[in-house]
C-alpha positions, 0 to 999 in steps of 0.5 A: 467546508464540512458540506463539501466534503461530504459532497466529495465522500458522496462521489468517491463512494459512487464511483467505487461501487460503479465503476466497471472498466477495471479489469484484475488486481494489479497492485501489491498487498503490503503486510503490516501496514499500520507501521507504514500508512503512508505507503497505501495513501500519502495523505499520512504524510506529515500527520506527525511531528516527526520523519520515518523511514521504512522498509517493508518485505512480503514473502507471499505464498511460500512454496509456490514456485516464482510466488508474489515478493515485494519490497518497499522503502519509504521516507514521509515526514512533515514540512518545517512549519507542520501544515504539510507533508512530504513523502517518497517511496521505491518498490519492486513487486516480483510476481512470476515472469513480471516485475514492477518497479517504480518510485513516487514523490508526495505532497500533502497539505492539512486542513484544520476544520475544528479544533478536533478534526482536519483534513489532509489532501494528497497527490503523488507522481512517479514512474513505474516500469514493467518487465516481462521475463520470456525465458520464464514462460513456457508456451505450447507454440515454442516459434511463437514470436510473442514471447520469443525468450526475450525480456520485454519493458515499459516505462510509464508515469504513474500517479495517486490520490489520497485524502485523510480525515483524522482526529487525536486517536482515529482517522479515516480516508482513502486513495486512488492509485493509478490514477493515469491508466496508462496503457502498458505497450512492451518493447523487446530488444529488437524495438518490436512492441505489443499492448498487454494491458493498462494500469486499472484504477484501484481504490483503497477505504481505510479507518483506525482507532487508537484506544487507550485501555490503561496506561500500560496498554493501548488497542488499535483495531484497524480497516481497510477496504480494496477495490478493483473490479472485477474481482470482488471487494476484499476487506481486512481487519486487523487488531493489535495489543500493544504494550507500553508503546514498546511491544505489540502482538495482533491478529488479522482477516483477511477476506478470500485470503488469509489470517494473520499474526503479527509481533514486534518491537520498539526500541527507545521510541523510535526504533521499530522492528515487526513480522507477520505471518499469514495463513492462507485461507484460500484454496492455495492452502493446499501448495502454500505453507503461508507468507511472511512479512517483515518491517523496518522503522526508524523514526526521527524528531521534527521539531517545530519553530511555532 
């Protein structure tokens, strides 16, 4: 099993750094993802004894009209007898005239390869709609019919993959999300239709370590690698310092992006609220006074029968 998987880590890598049909970023980038993994891969799904619900919102580059805004709500937890894992999610993004919106359902199954280490192996399937906005775009040729004021749609199936290998207090995995690479044909009111694009297939490497420093603080160092081509490979580090598994406060890079600060709180364990603030490093520094990140978690005990 250890072999094959190796031969699977060989493949995705060559695929990542050789795979030139991508075009741009199409997908989001969601803020304190530590508090919700499962919603970059669903192979977290059922990694722990336990349910979460969470609700993420990112204000992107404030001050910028029409800026980045995404919201999120996911719920993953494990299956009554914990070798697997089920998991769902709704979103909305909002990026100028363009909104997407969509929901997918999860399944994850975990592997037990030693007595330290398993494998879990994800897929999720959903649908996801596109709006384009025309009274939101201002065009030099106002009888051009491309747009012509009208709200223009399409609704498409959508899907990703993910794996995780994972021990006590590390993991590392990755996912593939539009996985289909549907081409997006708009369709306005009068049924009139146009091809704009199809959903590029992205590709996210990511790794964590829970370190136990006493038994008041613990440091979790995480990392994520996001791929699409042709824009280059952005990574982001991020660390935090937490206290008693009730307050935390940690600081992130994001390459050609922004730095980050982050703080939050749990209350009794299993209630967990948190905000982040970004400084964008980029030339949008100059129009932008940052974005903002805010998260909600509650978790709920899955007992086992074993």
């Amino acid at each position: 099993m250890i072999k094959n998987f190796i031969h699977i880590i060989s493949w995705f890598f060559f695929i990542l750094f050789c795979c030139n049909n991508t075009k741009a970023q199409q997908l989001p980038i969601y803020g304190q993802f530590y508090l919700n993994q499962y919603i970059n891969n669903p192979a977290f799904a059922g990694k722990e004894n336990h349910f979460n619900v969470t609700s993420n919102h990112r204000y992107q580059w404030v001050g910028i009209t029409d800026a980045p805004r995404t919201y999120t709500l996911s719920v993953n937890g494990p299956t009554k007898d914990l070798k697997g894992g089920l998991g769902g999610f709704l979103y909305t993004d909002h990026v100028g005239p363009t909104r997407r919106t969509g929901a997918q359902l999860s399944y994850t199954h975990h592997l037990k390869i030693n007595e330290k280490i398993k494998l879990a192996l994800s897929l999720s399937a959903g649908l996801i709609e596109w709006n384009i906005d025309g009274g939101k775009i201002s065009l030099d040729d106002m009888g051009d019919p491309a747009m012509s004021n009208m709200l223009m749609k399409t609704l498409v199936p959508d899907a990703k993959f993910g794996f995780l290998l994972y021990g006590n207090n590390w993991h590392f995995g990755a996912a593939a999300p539009n996985l289909l690479q549907n081409q997006l044909k708009l369709s306005n009111i009068t049924g009139s239709s146009s091809a704009l694009n199809k959903l590029e297939d992205h590709y996210l490497i990511h790794a964590g370590y829970n370190y136990v420093l006493n038994s008041d603080f613990t440091i979790d160092p995480y990392l994520i690698v996001r791929y699409v081509s042709p824009a280059p490979i952005q990574v982001e580090l991020i660390s935090r310092v937490v206290w008693k598994n009730m307050v935390w406060a940690g600081v992130g890079y994001r390459t050609n992006d922004a730095a980050s600060i982050m703080l939050g709180y749990t209350f009794k364990e299993n209630l967990s609220i948190g905000y982040s603030y970004d400084f964008t490093t980029s030339n949008l520094n100059n129009y932008s006074s940052g974005s903002h990140g805010f998260i909600f978690r509650i978790l709920f005990n899955q007992d086992s029968e074993e």
